[in-house]
C-alpha positions as CSV (number, residue, x, y, z in Angstrom):
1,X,-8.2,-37.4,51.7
2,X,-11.0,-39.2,53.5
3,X,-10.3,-37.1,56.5
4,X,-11.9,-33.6,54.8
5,X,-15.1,-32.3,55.3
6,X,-16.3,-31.3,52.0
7,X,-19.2,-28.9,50.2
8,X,-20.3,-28.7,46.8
9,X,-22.1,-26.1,45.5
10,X,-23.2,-26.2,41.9
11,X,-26.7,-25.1,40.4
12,X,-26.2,-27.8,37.9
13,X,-27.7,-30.9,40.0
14,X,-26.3,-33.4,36.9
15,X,-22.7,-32.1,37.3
16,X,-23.2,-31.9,41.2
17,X,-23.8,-35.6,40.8
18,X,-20.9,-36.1,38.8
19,X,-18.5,-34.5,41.0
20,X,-19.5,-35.9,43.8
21,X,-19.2,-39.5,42.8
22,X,-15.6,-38.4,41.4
23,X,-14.7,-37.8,44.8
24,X,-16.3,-41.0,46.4
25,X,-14.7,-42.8,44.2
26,X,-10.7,-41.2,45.2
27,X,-11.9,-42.2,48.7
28,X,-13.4,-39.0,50.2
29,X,-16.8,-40.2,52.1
30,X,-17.7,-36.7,53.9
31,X,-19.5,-34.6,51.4
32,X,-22.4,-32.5,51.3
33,X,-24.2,-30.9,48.2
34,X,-26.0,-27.8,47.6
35,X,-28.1,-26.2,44.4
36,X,-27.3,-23.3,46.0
37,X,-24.8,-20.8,47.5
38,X,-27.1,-19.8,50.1
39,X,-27.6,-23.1,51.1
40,X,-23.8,-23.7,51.5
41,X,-23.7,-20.5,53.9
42,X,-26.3,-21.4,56.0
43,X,-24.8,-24.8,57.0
44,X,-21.0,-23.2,57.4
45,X,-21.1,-23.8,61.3
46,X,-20.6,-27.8,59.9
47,X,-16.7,-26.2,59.5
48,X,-15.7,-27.9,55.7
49,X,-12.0,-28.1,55.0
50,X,-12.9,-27.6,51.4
51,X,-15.7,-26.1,49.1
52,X,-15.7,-26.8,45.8
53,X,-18.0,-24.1,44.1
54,X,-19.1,-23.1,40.7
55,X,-18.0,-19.7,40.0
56,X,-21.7,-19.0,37.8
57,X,-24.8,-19.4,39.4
58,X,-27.9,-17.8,39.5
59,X,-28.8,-16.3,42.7
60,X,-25.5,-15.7,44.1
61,X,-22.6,-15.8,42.1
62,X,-19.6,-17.6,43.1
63,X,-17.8,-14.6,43.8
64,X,-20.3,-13.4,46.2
65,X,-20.2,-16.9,47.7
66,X,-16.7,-16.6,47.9
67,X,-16.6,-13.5,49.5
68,X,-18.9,-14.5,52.5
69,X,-17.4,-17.7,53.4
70,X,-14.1,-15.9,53.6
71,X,-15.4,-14.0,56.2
72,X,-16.9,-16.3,57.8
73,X,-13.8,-18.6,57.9
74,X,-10.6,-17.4,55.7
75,X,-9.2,-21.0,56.9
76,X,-11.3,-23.1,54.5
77,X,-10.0,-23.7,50.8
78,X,-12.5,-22.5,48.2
79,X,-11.3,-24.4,44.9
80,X,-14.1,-22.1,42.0
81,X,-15.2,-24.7,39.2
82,X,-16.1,-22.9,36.1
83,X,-17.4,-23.7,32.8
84,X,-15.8,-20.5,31.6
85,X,-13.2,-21.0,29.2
86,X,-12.2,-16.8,29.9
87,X,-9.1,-16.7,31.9
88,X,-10.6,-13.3,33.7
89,X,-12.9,-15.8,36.3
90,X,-9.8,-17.2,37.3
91,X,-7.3,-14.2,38.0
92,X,-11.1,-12.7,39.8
93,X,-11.5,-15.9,42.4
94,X,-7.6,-16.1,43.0
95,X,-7.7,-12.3,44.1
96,X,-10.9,-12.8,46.2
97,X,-9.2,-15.3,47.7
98,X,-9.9,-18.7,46.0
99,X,-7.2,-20.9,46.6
100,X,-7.3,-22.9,42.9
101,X,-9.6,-22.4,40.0
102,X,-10.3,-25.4,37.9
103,X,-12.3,-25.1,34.1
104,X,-14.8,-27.9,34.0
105,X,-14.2,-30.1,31.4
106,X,-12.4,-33.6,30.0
107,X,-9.0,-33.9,32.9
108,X,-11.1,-31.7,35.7
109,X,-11.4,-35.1,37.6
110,X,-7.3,-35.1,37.6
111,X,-7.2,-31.8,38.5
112,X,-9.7,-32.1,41.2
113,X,-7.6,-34.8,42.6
114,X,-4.6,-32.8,42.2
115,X,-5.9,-29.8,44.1
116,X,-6.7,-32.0,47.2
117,X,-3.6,-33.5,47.1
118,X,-2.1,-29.9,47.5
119,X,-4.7,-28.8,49.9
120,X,-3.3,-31.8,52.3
121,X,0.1,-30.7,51.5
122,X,-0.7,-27.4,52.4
123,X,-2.6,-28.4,55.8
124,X,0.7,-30.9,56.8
125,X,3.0,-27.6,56.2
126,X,0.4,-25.7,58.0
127,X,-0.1,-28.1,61.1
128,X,4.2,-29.0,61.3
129,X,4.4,-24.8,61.6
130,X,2.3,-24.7,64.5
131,X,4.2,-25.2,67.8
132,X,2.7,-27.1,70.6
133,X,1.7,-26.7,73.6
134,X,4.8,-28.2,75.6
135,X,7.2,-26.4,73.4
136,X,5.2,-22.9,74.0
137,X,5.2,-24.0,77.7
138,X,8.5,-25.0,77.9
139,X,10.3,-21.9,76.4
């Protein structure tokens, strides 16, 4: 896991904090923050495996955010982080393309360190799929 770029977004900079030593501590070392979601746009040319992002803010919603870094890069897992008991900010980021939505709360450290387990899963089935370039010259 200490091989993925990640961002946080989250306009609450105690939970920010909070999150982000979580993942220091479960070994990922390459992590930037941000209050904001326009912050996290602007610095998308640093190409982040994952962004963690909080699906209510005040400026941009998460949604919005979501929505522009998909765009910009449908490759990069957007995990939303809610407050929001409602299951309706859920089924919203999943159809916008979120790739996991996790309620913040007492277990969403496990879950966090569930969902990167899966991402890497994910990018291992992704990267075995892709044929290289011998084989595609060879054929």
């Amino acid at each position: 896991m200490n091989d993925l770029k990640l961002f946080l977004v989250d306009d609450d900079a105690f939970y920010l904090n909070i999150l982000k030593q979580h993942l220091l501590n479960i070994g990922c070392d390459n992590i930037s923050t941000f209050e904001n979601g326009t912050d996290c746009l602007n610095q998308l040319q640093d190409k982040p495996d994952v962004i963690f992002l909080d699906y209510s803010m005040d400026t941009l919603s998460g949604v919005e955010v979501l929505n522009k870094i998909k765009r910009n890069n449908p490759n990069i897992f957007v995990v939303m982080i809610s407050a929001q008991g409602d299951i309706q900010p859920a089924v919203n980021s999943l159809k916008q393309g979120a790739f996991d939505y996790i309620e913040k709360g007492d277990d969403d450290q496990s879950k966090i360190k569930e969902v990167l387990q899966r991402i890497m899963d994910v990018r291992e089935l992704l990267d075995s799929s892709k044929p290289s370039i011998f084989k595609r010259l060879f054929k």
